[in-house]
N, C-alpha and C positions, 0 to 999 in steps of 0.2 A: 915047405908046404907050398902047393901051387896058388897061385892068387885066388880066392874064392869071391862071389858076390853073395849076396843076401839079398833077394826081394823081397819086400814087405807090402803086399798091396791090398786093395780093396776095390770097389767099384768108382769110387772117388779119386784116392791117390796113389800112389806106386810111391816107396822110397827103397835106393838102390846102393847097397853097402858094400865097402872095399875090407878085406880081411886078409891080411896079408902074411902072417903067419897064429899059430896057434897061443892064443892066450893076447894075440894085439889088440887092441880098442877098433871097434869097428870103425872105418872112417866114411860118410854120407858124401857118396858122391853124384846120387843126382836125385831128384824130386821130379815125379812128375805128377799132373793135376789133371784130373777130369769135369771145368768149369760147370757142362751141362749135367754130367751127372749128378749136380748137386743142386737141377732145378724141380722145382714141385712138378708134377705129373700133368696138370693142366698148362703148363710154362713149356711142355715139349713140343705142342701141337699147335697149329694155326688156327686152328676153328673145329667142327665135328664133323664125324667122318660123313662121307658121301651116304645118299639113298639111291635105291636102286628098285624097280619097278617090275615085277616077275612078270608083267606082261597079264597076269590074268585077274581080276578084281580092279577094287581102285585103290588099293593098298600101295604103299611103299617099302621096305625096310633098308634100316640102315646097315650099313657097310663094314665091315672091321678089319682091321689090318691083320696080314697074317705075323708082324711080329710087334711087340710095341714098342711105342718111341724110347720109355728104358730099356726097354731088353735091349735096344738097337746101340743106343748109344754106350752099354755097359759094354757089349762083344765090340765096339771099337775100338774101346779103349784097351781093352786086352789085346788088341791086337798091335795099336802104338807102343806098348808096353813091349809086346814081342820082337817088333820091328826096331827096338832100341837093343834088346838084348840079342838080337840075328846078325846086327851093325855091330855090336861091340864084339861078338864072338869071332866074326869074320878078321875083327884087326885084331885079335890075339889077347885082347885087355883081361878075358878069366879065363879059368880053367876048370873051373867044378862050378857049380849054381844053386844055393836052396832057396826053394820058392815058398814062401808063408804068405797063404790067402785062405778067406773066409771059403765054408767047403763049394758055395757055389761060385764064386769069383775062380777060385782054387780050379774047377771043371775048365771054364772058360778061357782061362789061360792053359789048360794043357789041350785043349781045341785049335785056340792059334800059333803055340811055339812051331818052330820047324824041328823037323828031325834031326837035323844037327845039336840044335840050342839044346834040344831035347836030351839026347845023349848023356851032356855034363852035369845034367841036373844028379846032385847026389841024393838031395829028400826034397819033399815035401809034405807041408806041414798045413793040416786046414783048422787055423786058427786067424784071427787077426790081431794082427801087429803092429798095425799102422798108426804110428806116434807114439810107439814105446820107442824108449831109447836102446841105442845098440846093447848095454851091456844086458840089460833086461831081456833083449830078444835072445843073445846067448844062453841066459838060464833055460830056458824056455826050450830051445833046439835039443833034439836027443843027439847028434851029429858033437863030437871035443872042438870048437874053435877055439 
């Protein structure tokens, strides 16, 4: 069986699993953390957004960002995620990829893979997994590991 990985992510954390033939115990070979994704919503931003003055009246109104500070920092982290698994493709480390993310994280991440990482991916799965333990996520996969 070709070396397989197992993503397990969410907007917070990513864990990345080694499966190296059919029926072996997953082995956790990297963790990764999204610190700020785990700040309250007033914790993302400096202060309130700018005002802006149409020019006609003596009105103000204020400003809004066109994405927000979570949305921003959730699609970067999908993308560290990606940029880990594009590094490990290139050096030959899997060979197949199932990715198990919650279904909106699950969008996000098939946003930033490249086409290549892309390719290997055999399923995905839009649940989350993240801090079940390997053998648990096995039951779980329709895919025989």
């Amino acid at each position: 069986m070709p070396n397989t990985w197992v993503v397990a992510a969410d907007s917070t954390h990513a864990e990345i699993y080694l499966v190296e033939r059919i029926g072996a115990p997953f082995k956790r070979i990297k963790d990764l953390a999204n610190a700020e994704g785990q700040l309250k919503g007033r914790d993302l931003t400096t202060d309130r957004p700018g005002r802006s003055g149409d020019g006609m009246g003596a009105g103000s109104h204020a400003m809004s960002a066109a994405e927000a500070p979570r949305e921003h920092i959730t699609d970067g982290f999908a993308r560290d995620i990606c940029h880990f698994l594009e590094s490990a493709r290139s050096r030959g480390r899997y060979d197949r990829l199932i990715v198990v993310a919650p279904p909106d994280f699950l969008g996000r991440l098939r946003k930033a893979i490249t086409p290549a990482a892309n390719q290997l991916v055999v399923e995905s799965i839009a649940k989350n997994l993240v801090g079940v333990h390997g053998d648990q996520i096995r039951e779980r996969l329709e895919t025989y590991l």
